[in-house]
VOGU-3710 file (C-alpha; in Angstrom, 3 decimals, decimal comma):
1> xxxxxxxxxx> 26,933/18,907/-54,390  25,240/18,011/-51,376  26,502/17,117/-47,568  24,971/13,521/-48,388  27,175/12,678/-51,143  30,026/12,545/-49,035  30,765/9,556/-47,004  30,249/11,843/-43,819  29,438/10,135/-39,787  25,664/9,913/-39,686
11> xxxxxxxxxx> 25,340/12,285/-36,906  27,353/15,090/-38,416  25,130/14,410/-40,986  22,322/14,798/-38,268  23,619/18,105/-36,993  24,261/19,428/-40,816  20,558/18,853/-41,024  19,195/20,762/-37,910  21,474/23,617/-39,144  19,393/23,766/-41,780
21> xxxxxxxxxx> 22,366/23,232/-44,751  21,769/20,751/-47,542  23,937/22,106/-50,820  27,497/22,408/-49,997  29,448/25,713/-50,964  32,271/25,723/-52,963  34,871/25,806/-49,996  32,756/24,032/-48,666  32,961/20,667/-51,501  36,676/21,825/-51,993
31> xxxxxxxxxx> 37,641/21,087/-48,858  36,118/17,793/-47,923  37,692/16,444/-51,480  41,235/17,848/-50,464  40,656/16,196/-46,722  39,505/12,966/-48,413  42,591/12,937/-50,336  44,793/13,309/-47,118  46,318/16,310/-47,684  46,335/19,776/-45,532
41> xxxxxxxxxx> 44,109/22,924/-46,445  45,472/26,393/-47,622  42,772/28,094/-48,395  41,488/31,384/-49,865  37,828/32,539/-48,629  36,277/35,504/-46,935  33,900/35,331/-44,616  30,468/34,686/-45,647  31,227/32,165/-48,043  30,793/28,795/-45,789
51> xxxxxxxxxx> 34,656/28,205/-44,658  33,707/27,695/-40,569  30,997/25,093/-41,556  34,009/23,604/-43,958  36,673/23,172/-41,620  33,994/22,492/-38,712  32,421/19,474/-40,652  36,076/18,271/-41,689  37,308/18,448/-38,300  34,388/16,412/-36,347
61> xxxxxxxxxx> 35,324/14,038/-39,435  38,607/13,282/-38,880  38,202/13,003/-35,305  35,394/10,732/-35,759  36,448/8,274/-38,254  40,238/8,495/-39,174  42,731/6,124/-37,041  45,141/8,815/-37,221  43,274/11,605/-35,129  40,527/9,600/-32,557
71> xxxxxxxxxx> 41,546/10,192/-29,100  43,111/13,588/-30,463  42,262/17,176/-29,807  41,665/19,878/-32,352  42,743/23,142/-31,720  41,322/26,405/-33,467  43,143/29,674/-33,740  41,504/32,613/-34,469  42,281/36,702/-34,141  39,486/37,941/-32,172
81> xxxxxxxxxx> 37,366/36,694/-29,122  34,659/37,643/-30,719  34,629/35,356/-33,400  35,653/32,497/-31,305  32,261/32,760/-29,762  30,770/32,539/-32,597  32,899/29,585/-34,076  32,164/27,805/-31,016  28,223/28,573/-31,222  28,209/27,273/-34,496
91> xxxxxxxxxx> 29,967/23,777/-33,730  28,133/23,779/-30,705  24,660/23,247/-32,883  26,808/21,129/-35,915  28,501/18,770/-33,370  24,309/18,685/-31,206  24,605/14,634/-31,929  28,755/14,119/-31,151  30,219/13,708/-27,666  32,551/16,315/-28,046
101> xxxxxxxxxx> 33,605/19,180/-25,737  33,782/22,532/-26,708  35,032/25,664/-25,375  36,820/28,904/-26,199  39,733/30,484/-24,892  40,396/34,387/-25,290  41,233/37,365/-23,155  39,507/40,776/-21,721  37,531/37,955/-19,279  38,792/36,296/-15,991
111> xxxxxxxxxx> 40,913/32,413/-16,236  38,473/30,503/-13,420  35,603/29,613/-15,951  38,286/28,779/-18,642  40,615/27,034/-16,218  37,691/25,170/-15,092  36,702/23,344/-18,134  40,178/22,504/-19,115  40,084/20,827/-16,119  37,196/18,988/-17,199
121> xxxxxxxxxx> 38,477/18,202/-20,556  38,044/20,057/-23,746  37,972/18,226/-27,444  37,730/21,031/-29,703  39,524/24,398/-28,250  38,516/27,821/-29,891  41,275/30,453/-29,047  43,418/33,526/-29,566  46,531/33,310/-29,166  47,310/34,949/-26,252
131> xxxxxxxxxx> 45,165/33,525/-23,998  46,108/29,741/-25,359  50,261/30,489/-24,750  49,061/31,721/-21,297  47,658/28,402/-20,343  50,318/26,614/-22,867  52,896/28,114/-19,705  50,873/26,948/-16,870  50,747/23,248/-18,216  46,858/23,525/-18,590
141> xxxxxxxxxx> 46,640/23,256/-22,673  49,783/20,759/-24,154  49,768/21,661/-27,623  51,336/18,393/-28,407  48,303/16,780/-27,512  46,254/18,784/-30,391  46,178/16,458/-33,917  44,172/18,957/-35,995  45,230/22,547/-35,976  42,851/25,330/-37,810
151> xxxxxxxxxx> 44,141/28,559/-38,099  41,454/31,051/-39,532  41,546/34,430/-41,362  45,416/34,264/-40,565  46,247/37,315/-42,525  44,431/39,283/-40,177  46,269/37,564/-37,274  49,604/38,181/-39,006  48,575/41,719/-39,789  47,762/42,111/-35,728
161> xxxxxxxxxx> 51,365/41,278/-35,034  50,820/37,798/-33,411  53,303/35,583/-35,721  55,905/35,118/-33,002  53,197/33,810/-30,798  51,758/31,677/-33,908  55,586/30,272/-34,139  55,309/29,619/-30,285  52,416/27,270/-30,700  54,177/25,256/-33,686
171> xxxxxxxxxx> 57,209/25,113/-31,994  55,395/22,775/-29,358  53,185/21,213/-31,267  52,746/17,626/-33,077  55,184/17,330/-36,844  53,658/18,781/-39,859  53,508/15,453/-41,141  51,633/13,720/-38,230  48,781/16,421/-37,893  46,405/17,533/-40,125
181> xxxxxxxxxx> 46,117/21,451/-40,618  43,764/24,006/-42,479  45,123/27,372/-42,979  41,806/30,161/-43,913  42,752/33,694/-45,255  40,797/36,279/-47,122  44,301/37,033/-48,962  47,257/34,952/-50,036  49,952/37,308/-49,284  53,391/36,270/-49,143
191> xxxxxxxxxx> 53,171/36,045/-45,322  50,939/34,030/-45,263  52,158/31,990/-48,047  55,256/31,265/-46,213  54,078/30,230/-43,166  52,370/27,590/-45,078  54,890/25,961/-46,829  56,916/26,406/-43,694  54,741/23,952/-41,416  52,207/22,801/-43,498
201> xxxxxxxxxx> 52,419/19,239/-45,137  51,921/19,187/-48,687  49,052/21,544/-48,890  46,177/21,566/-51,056  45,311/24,767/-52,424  41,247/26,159/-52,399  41,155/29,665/-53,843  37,308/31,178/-53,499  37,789/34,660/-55,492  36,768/37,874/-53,225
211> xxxxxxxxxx> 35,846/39,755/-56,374  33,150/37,274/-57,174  31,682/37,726/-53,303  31,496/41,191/-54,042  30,329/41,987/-57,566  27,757/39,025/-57,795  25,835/38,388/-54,457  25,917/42,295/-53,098  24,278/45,190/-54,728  26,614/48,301/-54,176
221> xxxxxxxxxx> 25,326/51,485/-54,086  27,350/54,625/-54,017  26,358/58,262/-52,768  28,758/61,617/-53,083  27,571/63,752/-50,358  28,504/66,348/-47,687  30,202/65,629/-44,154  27,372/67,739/-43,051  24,854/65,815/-45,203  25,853/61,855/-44,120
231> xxxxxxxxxx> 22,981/61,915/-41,358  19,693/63,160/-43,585  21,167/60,372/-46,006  21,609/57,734/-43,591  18,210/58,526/-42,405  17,173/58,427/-45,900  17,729/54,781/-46,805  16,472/53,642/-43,657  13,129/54,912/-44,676  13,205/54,214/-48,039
241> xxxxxxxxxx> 14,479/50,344/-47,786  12,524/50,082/-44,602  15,650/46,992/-43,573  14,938/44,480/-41,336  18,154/44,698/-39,727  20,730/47,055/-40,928  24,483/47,396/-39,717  26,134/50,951/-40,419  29,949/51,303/-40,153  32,462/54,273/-39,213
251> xxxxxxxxxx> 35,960/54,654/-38,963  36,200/55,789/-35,278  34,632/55,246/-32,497  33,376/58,424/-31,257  31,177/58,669/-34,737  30,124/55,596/-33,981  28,630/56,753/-31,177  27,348/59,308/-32,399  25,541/58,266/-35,164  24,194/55,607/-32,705
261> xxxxxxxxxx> 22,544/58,413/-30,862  21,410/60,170/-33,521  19,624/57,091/-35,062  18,235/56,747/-31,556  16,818/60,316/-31,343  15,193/59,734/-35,162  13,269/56,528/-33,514  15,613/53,658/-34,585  16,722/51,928/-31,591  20,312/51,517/-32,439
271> xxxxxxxxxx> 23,549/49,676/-30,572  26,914/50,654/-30,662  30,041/48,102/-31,462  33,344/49,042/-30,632  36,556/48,373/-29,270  36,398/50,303/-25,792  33,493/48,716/-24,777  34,167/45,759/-21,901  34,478/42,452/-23,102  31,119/41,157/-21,452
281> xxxxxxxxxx> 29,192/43,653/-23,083  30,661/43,384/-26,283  29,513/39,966/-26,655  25,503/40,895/-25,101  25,650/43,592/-28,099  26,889/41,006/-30,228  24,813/38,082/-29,278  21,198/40,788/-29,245  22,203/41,163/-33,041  22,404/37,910/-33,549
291> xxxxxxxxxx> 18,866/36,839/-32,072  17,358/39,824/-33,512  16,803/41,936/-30,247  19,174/44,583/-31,871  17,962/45,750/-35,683  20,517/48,603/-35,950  23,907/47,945/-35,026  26,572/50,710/-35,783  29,894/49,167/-35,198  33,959/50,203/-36,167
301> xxxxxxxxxx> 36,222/47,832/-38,167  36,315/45,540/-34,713  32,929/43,743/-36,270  33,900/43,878/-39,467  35,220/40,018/-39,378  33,538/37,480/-37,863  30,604/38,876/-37,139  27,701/36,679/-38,382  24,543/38,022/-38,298  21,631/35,679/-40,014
311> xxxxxxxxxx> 19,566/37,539/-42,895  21,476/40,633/-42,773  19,906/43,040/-45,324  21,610/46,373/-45,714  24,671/46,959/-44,723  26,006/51,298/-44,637  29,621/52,239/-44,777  28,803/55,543/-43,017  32,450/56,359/-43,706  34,361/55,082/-46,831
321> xxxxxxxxxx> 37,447/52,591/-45,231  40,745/53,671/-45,583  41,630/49,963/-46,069  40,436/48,552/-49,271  40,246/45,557/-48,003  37,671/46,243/-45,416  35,476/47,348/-47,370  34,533/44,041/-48,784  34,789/42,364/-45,002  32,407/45,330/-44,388
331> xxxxxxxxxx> 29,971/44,655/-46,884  30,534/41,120/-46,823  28,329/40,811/-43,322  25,360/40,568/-45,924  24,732/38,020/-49,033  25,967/35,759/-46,286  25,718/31,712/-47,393  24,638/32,439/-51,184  22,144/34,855/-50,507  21,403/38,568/-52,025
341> xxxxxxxxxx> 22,116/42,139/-49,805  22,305/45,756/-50,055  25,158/47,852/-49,427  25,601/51,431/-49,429  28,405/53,908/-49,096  28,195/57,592/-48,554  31,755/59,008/-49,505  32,230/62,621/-48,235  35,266/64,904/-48,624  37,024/63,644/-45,605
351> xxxxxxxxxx> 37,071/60,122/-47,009  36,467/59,876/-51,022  40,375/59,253/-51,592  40,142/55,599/-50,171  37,560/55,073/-53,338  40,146/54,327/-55,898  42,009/51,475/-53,980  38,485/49,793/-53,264  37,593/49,616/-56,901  40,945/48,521/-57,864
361> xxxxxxxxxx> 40,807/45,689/-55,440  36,879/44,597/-56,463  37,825/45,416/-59,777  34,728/47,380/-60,943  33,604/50,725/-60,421  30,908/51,351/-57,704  27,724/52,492/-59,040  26,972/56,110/-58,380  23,375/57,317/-57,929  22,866/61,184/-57,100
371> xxxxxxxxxx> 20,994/62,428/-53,923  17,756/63,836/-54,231  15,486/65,994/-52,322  13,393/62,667/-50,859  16,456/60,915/-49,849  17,334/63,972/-47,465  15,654/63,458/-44,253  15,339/65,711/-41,622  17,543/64,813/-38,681  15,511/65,492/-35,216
381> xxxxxxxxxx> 19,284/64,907/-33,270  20,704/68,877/-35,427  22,471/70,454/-32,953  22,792/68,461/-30,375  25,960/66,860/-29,466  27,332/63,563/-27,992  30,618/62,802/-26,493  32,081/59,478/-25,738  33,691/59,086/-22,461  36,566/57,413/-23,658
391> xxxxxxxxxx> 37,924/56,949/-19,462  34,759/54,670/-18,581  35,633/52,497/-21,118  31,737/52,252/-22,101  29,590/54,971/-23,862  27,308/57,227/-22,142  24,326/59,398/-23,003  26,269/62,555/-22,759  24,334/64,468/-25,603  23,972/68,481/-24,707
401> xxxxxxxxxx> 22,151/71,651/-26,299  20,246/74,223/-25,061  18,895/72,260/-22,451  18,899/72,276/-18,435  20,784/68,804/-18,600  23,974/70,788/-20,753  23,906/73,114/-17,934  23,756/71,144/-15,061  26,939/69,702/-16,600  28,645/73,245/-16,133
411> xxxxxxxxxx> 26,959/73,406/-12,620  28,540/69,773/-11,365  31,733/70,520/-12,803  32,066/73,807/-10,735  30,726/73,064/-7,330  30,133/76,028/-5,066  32,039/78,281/-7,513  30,186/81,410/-9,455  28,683/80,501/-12,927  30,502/80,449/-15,866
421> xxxxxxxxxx> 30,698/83,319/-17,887  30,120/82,619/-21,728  33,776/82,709/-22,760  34,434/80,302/-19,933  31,237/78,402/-21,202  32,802/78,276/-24,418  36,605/76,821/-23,468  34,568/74,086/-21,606  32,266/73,216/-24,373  35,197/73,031/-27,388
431> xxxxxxxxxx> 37,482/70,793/-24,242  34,500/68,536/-24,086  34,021/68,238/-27,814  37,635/67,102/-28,260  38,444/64,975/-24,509  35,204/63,511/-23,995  32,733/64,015/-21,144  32,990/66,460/-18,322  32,848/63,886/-15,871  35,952/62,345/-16,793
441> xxxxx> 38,446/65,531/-16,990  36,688/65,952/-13,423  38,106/62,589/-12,344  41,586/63,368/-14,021  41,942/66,759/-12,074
//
């Protein structure tokens, strides 16, 4: 179907059009037909698949044309900060012809800016939900006041331990039966389930099947190599598929870094993604990717939800997940909004035993294709070595070998002291290969 044949406000209709969407998604037609028929929204669907437009387009809707919800706020919960940016980008450009106000609420960033447009008014708040019970307290957000609640991808909320604060916000907020609420999750656990039917009214159900993401929109590739091998590979498929963008994930962030580096010594500018990083530039790396100033982002399992990335093309699990489930929110960052993408996973001896619990959950077996003498490419980074000063909270070029800048290291470190002799040299070197940069057990002495 298409947004036209639904009896949508003529300047959502507008905005749909600038966004460049005419066919509706599945979730997408699902969920206006539940809305029509009045009911709430407990839905099924992984990212990728169309759900923020959905519950977007439904909630400028309601707030637009049904008696029940004008003069009403909407309030949208989310796990990360990072995807309420980009949830309130994209209603920002949906919502380009409605006079609503839109903001988002999160942590890891001062209150004034915040504070200062609640005190301008806000229509549509984008949150997590620390930050929203932290104003909730200080009488600047009244949930009571909010007619449309969204909570999206709540198992991973649930599974990052924030139900009691979830049960906060209900406890203040309108009855089930005189809001309107749409519940998002990649999985339908029993959790989830229960908070549902707990303060949901009469929910319609929209299940969107993860295995059909997977299998039919993403071709998987599979390689069995080395530890020691993962690099020349890497490097491999970048030069054979020659991506446009590419986004390569690891299961910690000090090979994140690394590989980072190493991509950058082998002449492919690269950005790292991770947790550690401060907030502010967390969302610049974030934001680059998004308008293209960043081809190669290497990122842990923080980016592996709601990060959006237009025309995606190859996405590497450098690592194979432990989770299963991650895995397909991985390689779900491509084939975004019906279209096709590449992913490939290089499964070494370290991590080939979280294979089985993947292909259980996608239900297929991942297509194995051997490595060959012109997929190995020679790494120019061999040898050298980069640490991530975990202290500074940001990464830094740290990378040492036989050169003058590994020395001067030693040099710095000592002061006026003699020189290190080599077994001294040695203890240093295996310190800094498992606590990070000499700079920061300097600071900690």
């Amino acid at each position: 179907m298409k947004f036209t044949d639904f009896d949508l406000n003529e300047n959502i209709l507008k905005g749909i059009e600038d966004a460049g969407f005419t066919d509706c998604m599945q979730v997408q037609t699902e969920t206006f037909q539940t809305i029509a028929q009045n009911k709430d929204i407990f839905a099924q669907s992984q990212t990728g698949t169309g759900k923020t437009a959905a519950f977007l387009i439904s909630t400028f809707q309601l707030l637009m044309e049904d008696k029940h919800y004008k003069g009403k706020k909407a309030l949208i919960i989310v796990p990360t900060r990072e995807l309420a940016v980009q949830i309130e980008a994209e209603a920002k450009i949906l919502a380009k012809y409605l006079d609503f106000r839109i903001g988002s609420f999160y942590g890891g960033v001062g209150y004034n800016q915040q504070e200062d447009m609640l005190a301008q008014g806000v229509d549509i708040l984008i949150g997590t939900p620390g930050r929203l019970i932290d104003f909730s307290k200080s009488g600047k957000i009244r949930f009571n006041e909010m007619g449309i609640l969204v909570i999206d991808e709540a198992d991973r909320l649930f599974d990052m331990g924030f139900i009691p604060d979830l049960r906060i916000m209900f406890s203040k907020m309108l009855p089930a039966d005189e809001r309107r609420t749409m519940l998002f999750s990649a999985t339908l656990s029993a959790k989830v389930g229960n908070m549902a039917w707990e303060y949901m009214n009469n929910p319609g159900e929209v299940v969107i099947e993860p295995e059909q993401l997977t299998v039919e929109a993403i071709s998987q590739e599979l390689f069995h190599v080395g530890a020691d091998e993962k690099m020349k590979v890497l490097l491999g498929l970048l030069e054979r598929e020659k991506p446009e963008t590419a986004l390569i994930f690891a299961n910690t962030k000090h090979v994140t870094y690394e590989i980072a580096k190493r991509l950058e010594h082998n002449g492919y500018p690269a950005r790292c993604l991770m947790g550690d990083l401060p907030q502010k530039k967390r969302l610049k790396i974030v934001q680059d990717a998004k308008d293209g100033k960043v081809k190669f982002l290497v990122a842990t399992d923080v980016a592996a939800r709601g990060l959006h990335i237009d025309d995606l093309t190859m996405v590497v699990n450098y690592d194979v997940p432990s989770d299963a489930e991650s895995y397909v929110h991985r390689i779900g960052r491509t084939a975004r909004a019906g279209k096709s993408g590449k992913a490939y996973t290089l499964a070494c001896e370290k991590f080939v035993y979280g294979l089985p619990a993947i292909e259980k959950l996608i239900g297929k077996k991942i297509p194995v294709s051997w490595v060959d003498e012109d997929l190995m490419v020679e790494d120019k980074s061999a040898g050298m070595r980069f640490h991530f000063d975990k202290h500074s909270g940001s990464p830094r070029d740290n990378s040492t070998g036989n050169s003058s800048r590994g020395r001067q290291h030693s040099r710095n470190f000592n002061g006026n002291r003699r020189p290190l002799d080599a077994r001294a040299v040695k203890v240093q070197s295996e310190i800094m290969a498992v606590s990070g940069s000499m700079n920061s057990i300097e600071r900690q002495l």
